[in-house]
Structure formats: structure tokens, C-alpha cells
C-alpha positions in Angstrom: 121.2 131.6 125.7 122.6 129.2 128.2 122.6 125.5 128.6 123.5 125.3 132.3 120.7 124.1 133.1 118.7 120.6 133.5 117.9 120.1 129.7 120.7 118.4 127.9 123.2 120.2 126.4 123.2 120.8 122.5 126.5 118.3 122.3 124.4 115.7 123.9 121.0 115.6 121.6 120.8 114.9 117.7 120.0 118.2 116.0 117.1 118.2 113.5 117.8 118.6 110.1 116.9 121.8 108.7 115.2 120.5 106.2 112.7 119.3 108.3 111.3 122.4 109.6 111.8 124.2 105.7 109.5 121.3 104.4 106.9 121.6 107.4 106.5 125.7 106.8 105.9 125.0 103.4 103.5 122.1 103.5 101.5 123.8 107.0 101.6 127.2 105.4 100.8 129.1 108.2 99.4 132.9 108.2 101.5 135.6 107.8 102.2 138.0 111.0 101.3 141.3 110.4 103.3 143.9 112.6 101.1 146.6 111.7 98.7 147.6 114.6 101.3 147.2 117.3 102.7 150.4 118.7 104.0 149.6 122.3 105.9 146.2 122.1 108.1 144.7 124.9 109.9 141.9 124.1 111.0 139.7 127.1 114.2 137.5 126.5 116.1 134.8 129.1 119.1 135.2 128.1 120.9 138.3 125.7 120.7 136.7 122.7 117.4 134.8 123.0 115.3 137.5 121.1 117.9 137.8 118.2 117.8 134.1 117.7 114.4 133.8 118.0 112.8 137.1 116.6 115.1 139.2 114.8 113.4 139.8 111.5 110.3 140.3 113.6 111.5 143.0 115.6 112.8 144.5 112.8 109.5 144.4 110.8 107.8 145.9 113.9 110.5 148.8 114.2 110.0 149.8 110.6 106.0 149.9 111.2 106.9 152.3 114.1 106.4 150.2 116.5 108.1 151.5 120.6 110.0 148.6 121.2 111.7 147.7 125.1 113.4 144.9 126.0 113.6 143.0 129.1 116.7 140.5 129.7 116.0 138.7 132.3 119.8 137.4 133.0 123.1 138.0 131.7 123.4 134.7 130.3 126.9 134.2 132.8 126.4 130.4 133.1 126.6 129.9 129.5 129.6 127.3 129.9 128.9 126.1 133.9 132.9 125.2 134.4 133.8 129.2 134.6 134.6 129.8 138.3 132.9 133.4 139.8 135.0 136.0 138.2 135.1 134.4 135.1 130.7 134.2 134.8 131.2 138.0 135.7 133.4 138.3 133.1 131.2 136.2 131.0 128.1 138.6 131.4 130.0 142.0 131.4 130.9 140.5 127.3 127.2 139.2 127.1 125.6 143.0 127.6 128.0 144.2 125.1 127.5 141.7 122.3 123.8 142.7 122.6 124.7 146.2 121.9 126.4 145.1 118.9 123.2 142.8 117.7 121.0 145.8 118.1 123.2 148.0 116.1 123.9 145.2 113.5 119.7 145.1 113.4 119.0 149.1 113.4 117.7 148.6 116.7 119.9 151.3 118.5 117.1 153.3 120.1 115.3 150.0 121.8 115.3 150.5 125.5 117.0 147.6 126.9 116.2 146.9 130.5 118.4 144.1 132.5 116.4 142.6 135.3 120.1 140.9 137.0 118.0 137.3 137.9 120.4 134.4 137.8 121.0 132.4 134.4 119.8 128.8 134.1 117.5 129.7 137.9 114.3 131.7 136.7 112.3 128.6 137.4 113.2 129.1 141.1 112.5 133.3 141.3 109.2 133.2 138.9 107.7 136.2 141.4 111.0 138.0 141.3 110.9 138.1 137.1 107.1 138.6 137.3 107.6 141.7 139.3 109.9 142.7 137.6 108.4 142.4 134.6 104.5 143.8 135.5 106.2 147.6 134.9 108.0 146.8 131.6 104.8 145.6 130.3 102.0 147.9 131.8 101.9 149.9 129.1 102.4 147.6 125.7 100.0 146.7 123.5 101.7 143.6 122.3 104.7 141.7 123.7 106.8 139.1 122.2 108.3 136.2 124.8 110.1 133.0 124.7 107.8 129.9 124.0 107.0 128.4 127.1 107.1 124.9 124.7 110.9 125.3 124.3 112.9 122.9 125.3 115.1 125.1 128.1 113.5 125.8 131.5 114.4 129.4 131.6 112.4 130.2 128.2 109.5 128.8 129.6 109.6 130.2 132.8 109.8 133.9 130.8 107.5 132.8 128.8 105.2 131.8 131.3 106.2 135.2 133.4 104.8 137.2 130.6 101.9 135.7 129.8 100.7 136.2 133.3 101.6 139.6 133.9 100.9 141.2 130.4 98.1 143.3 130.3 94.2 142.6 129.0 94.7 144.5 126.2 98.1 143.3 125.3 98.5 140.9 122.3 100.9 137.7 123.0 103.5 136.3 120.4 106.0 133.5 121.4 109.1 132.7 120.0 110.4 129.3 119.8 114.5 129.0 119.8 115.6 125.6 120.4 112.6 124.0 119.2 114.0 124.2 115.8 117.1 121.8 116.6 115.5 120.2 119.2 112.1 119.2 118.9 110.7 117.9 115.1 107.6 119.5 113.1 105.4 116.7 114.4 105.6 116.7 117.9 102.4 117.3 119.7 103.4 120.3 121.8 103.8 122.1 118.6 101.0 124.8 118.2 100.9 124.9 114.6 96.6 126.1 114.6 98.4 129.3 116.7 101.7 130.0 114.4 102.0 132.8 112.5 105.1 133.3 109.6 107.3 136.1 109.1 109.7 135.6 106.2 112.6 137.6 106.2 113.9 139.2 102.9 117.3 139.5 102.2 118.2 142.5 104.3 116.6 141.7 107.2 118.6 138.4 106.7 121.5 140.1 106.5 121.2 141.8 109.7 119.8 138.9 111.3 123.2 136.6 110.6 125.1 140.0 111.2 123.4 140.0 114.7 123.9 137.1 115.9 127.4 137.0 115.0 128.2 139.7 117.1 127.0 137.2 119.9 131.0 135.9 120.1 131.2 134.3 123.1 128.5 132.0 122.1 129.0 131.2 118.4 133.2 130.3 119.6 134.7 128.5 121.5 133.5 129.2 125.7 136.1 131.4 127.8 136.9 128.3 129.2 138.2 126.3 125.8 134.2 124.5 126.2 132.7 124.4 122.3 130.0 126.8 121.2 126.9 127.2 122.8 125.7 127.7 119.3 127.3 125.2 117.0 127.3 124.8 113.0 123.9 122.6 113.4 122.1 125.6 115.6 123.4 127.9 113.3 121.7 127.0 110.7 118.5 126.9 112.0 119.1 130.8 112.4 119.7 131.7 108.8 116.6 130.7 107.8 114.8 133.0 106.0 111.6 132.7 108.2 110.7 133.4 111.3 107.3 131.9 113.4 105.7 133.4 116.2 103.1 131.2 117.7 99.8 133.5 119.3 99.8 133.2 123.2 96.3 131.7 124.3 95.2 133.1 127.3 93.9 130.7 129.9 91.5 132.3 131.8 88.1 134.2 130.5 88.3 138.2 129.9 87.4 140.1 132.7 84.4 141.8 133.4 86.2 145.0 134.6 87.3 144.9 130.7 84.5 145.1 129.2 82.8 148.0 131.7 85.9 149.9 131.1 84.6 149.7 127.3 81.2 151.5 128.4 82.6 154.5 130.4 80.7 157.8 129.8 77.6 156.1 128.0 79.8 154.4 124.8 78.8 152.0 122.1 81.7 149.7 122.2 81.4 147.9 119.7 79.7 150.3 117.0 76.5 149.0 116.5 75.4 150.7 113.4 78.5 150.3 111.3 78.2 148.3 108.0 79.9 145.0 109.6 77.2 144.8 112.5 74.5 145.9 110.7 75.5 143.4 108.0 76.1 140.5 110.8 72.7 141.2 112.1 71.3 140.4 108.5 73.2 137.3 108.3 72.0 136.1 111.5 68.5 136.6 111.1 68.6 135.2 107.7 70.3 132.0 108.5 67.4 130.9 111.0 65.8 128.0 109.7 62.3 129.2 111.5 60.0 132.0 110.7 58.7 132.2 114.6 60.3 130.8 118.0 59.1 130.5 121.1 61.5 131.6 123.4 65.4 132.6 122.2 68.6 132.8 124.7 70.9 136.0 124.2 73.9 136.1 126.4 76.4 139.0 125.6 73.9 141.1 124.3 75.8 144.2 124.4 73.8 147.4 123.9 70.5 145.3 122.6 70.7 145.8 118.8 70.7 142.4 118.0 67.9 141.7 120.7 65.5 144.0 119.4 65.6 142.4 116.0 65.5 139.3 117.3 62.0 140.0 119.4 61.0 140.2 115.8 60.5 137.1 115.7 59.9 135.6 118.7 57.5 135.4 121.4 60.0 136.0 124.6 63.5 136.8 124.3 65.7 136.5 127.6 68.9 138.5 126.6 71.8 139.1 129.5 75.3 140.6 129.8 77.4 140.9 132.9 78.5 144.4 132.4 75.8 147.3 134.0 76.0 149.7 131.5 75.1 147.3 129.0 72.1 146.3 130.5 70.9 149.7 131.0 71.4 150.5 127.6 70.1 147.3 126.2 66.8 148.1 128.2 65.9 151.3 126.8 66.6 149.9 123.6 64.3 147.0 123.7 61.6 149.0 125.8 58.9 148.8 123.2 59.1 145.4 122.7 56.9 143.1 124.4 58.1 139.7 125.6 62.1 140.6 125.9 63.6 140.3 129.5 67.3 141.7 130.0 69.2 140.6 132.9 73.1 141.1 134.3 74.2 138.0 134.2 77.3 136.3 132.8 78.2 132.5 131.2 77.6 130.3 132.1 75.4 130.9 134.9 73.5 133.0 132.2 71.9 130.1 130.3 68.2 129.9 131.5 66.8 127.0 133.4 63.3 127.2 131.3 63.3 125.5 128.1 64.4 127.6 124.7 64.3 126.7 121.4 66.8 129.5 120.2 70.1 130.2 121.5 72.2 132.7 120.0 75.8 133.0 120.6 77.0 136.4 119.1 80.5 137.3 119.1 80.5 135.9 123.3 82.1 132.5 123.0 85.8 133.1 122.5 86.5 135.9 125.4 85.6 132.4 127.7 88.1 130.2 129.1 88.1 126.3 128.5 86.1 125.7 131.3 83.4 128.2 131.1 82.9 127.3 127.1 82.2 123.3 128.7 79.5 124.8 131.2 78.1 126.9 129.1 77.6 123.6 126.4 76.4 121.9 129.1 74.0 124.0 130.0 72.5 125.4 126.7 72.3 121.3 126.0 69.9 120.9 128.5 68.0 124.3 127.8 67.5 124.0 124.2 64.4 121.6 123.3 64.8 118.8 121.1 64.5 120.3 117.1 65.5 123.6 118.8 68.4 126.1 117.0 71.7 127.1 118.0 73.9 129.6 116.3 77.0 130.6 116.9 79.0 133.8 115.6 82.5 134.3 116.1 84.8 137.6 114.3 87.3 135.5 112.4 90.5 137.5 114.4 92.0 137.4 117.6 90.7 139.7 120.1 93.7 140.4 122.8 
């Protein structure tokens, strides 16, 4: 981690207390993270140190569930103390690659494949298409990656942060990890996503390694080459040996793609099993929780391969189901072929809510793969579609799809 940079320097701020933080964790109680179910993880750090500080006990929880786990650095960390001349910030980062050796050793980490992407320390604002090219490859494969928090307070952990989330894959879970947050913001400032954090505590070996690890990180727990203090000082410190971790889950900004959910259909598929025991039981619940015996006219969008539709011509007179994938709507045809009155259209949200009047809208499992913006139209629209007295249901899966 390095502090040449425009934030402040960690002499320069007030620290907060570690208390602070202990009392918020326990008081918020956020969700355990579960590293089971990631098998390809790359981990992106700024600086050689950052993912130790910030995610230690985590990776270590993710190498003993198996997970393949690669690093990306993307500098050396050489401007750690910004008085060195040239030779000595060589110097500085020839020390930096080794004392991340010695952390991943210290952690059981030895067969992590550590890739060093050479962009300059305290700059990766200024080259955030260099790091994102450089980063696409390292992450083309993973299923889940871990990154700075693009909340922390230094602008080269957000600018990773932000790098990641950009080029990571569809299918790829996101997990951030904060690092200076801890001594420099508090547990109440805004920009903190508590609804999103997730808590790994750390028993006492994974402890153990952790402090081991981040000992090994000499240059920056001593004095700087140049006689400078610490880059991590007794009041950072401290904030490391605690005996949790949090990872807050990276929100995606934009709405899944299309191509996604087409690539789910190949060769004729049922993506999303229609007759196991949780759909068929979701069905049940959805049909039961109508207040009405008859409707008019319902509104399916994301119908999928028409199970839901069919059941839902039951009872009513015209159902206009859509989904924007082709294969869908093939299949959601022939299922709802002997059913008089249902209509099934490609179309997506929210240019798939009907401009004739409904009074049933039904919302399965479609909302959450939307962006901000296309959840607003899509309200906007169904407001004006569904008659006064008319019924709206939503379903959502109570995880988090990638």
C-alpha cells in the first residue's frame, strides 16, 4: 500500500478507534461469507500488500474450500515513501515483490499464481485502460474475484476496484475489500455499504497467519528506506489483527445481458429447471397468494419456458407473457399452445409492459437482473398499465445471482 498519492497521509488524519468498527460488526451483524461455491478466484490488489491487509483470512478460507486462486498486483508499491530518489523506488519494489512471497508463504498460499502488471504506484487513476487490459485475461476465466473497495479512501484502490468490476465476467461474482476504511472512515458514514457486507471471522490460526503475513511486509510496518515512519503504523495495525474480515458484494450497474441468458438456452435447455420441487413449489405460492379467483387480463415479462404462464391462463381470460431471449419464446409457445387467450411475445423491460390496461402483473424472479434505471421504467410503466384495484406481485430468489 502506498500513500503517495493525493489522500492524506496516515500521519496527517486521526485514526479511528478500533473499537468502533468491533462494536458496529456486532451491533449490524452482517451475514457470513461463504467461500464455498467459488472455484476460479482472482484477486486484484494496488499495491503488494493490499490483499493481505484487506483479505487474508478470506483467501485463506477460499484456498482451503479448493478454490484456484491468481493474483493480480497492479504496482510494485515503489512510491510508498515519495522522498526515495529513482534507484532507491527500484530498490523499494524489488523488496516489495519479495515480502509478498513471504506473506503467501506465512498464509499457505505458495501455489497462488501471482501476476505483476508493472503500472505505476499512486498513478492507476491516470492508466485505467492500461490496468483494465491488463486485467480482462486474469479474469476471463474466474467465477468470483475479490478487489479493493472502490469506497476506500486511496485513489488507486478505487481505481482497481473500479477496473474489476468492469472487466470481470457476467458470470463472475464480485467481493470488495475495504483497507483503509477501517482507520479512516467511521461505521456511520454513508458511503458505507453495510445492506452489501458480508463477515468472515477469522479463528485463531488463520489469525496467526494473517499477523504472520503482514509482518513479513517490512518495509512498510518500519521505518521507510529513507528514515520516513511506517506506512503502517501501531494505529493501522491494529485494525489488521482483528479477528474479522468484511467483504462488501459488488453491485453491478448495468442490467444482465441478453446474450447471457440465450447462452443459457443452447441446444434446447430448461435453464432454470422448471419442474424441480423449488419451482414447482414457487408456482403454488404464487398462484395461492392472488387475492382474485378470475382476472381479466395478467402481464408476464421473463416468462422463461412458459410454466408459470400456462398455470396462470388458468385463471385468466388473456395472459400477454414476453421474454427477450428466442429460444424462450419458442419454447414458452408450444407450451402454452392449448391454451386459449395467452399471447407470447420477445420483448424485454421495460419496453415489455403492455400499453392496454391489466389488472395482473406478475413479476417472477425478472426484477433484480435490471439496472436502476430500467427497474424505474418498468414501475413507471406497469403504474400506468395496471387498473385501479388491479394486483401486482413480485417474486425475487432471496440470493445473489452473479
Amino acid at each position: 500500500m502506498s500513500e503517495a498519492s493525493p489522500a492524506p497521509s496516515a500521519a496527517a488524519r486521526p485514526v479511528t478507534p478500533v473499537h468502533d468498527w468491533t462494536t458496529a460488526l456486532e451491533e449490524r451483524g452482517p451475514s457470513l461469507f461463504e467461500p464455498a461455491g467459488h472455484h476460479r478466484v482472482t484477486v486484484v490488489a494496488a499495491h503488494p500488500d493490499d490483499e493481505t491487509l484487506g483479505a487474508s483470512g478470506c483467501l485463506q478460507a477460499l484456498h482451503r474450500a479448493g478454490a484456484r486462486i491468481t493474483l493480480a498486483v497492479a504496482t510494485d508499491g515503489e512510491a510508498a515513501y515519495p522522498a526515495l530518489d529513482v534507484d532507491g523506488r527500484r530498490a523499494l519494489a524489488r523488496a516489495r515483490r519479495l515480502e509478498l512471497a513471504a506473506a503467501l508463504r506465512a498464509q499457505g498460499l505458495d501455489d497462488v499464481d501471482v501476476h505483476w502488471l508493472g503500472l505505476p504506484d499512486s498513478g492507476l487513476e491516470g492508466c485505467a485502460a492500461a490496468l483494465r487490459t491488463a486485467l480482462r485475461p486474469l479474469l476471463a476465466d474466474a467465477d468470483a474475484y475479490l478487489a479493493p473497495w472502490d469506497g476506500d479512501p486511496h485513489p488507486d484502490h478505487r481505481a482497481a476496484g473500479l477496473a474489476a468490476a468492469d472487466v470481470a465476467p457476467v458470470t463472475a461474482h464480485g467481493w470488495a475489500y475495504p483497507i483503509w476504511m477501517w482507520a479512516w472512515l467511521t461505521p456511520g458514514d454513508p458511503t458505507v455499504p453495510w445492506d452489501r457486507a458480508r463477515l468472515l471471522r477469522l479463528d485463531a490460526a488463520a489469525l496467526a497467519a494473517k499477523r504472520a503475513a503482514v509482518a513479513a511486509f517490512t518495509s512498510q510496518v518500519g521505518p521507510g528506506p529513507d528514515g520516513s515512519p511506517p506506512v503502517l503504523d501501531a494505529a493501522m495495525l491494529a485494525h489488521t489483527a482483528r479477528p474479522a474480515e468484511l467483504l462488501f458484494r459488488v453491485a453491478r450497474t448495468a442490467s444482465a445481458p441478453v446474450a447471457r441468458f440465450a447462452e443459457l438456452y443452447a441446444d434446447g435447455a430448461d435453464p432454470w429447471r422448471a419442474g424441480s420441487w423449488y419451482e414447482r413449489r414457487k408456482r403454488a405460492v404464487v398462484l395461492a397468494s392472488l387475492p382474485r379467483e378470475r382476472y381479466r387480463r395478467a402481464f408476464e415479462p421473463g416468462c422463461g419456458t412458459g410454466e408459470l404462464t400456462r398455470e396462470l391462463a388458468a385463471r385468466c381470460d388473456a395472459v400477454l407473457a414476453s421474454d427477450p431471449v428466442a429460444d424462450a419464446v419458442r419454447q414458452a409457445r408450444e407450451r402454452v399452445a392449448d391454451s386459449p387467450g395467452v399471447r407470447v411475445e420477445r420483448s424485454a423491460l421495460p419496453e415489455a409492459v403492455p400499453e392496454e390496461p391489466v389488472d395482473l402483473a406478475v413479476f417472477s424472479e425478472v426484477l433484480y437482473y435490471l439496472d436502476d434505471a430500467a427497474v424505474e421504467a418498468t414501475l413507471d410503466r406497469t403504474l400506468t398499465a395496471v387498473e385501479p384495484g388491479g394486483d401486482v406481485v413480485v417474486v425475487h430468489w432471496r440470493g445473489w445471482p452473479a
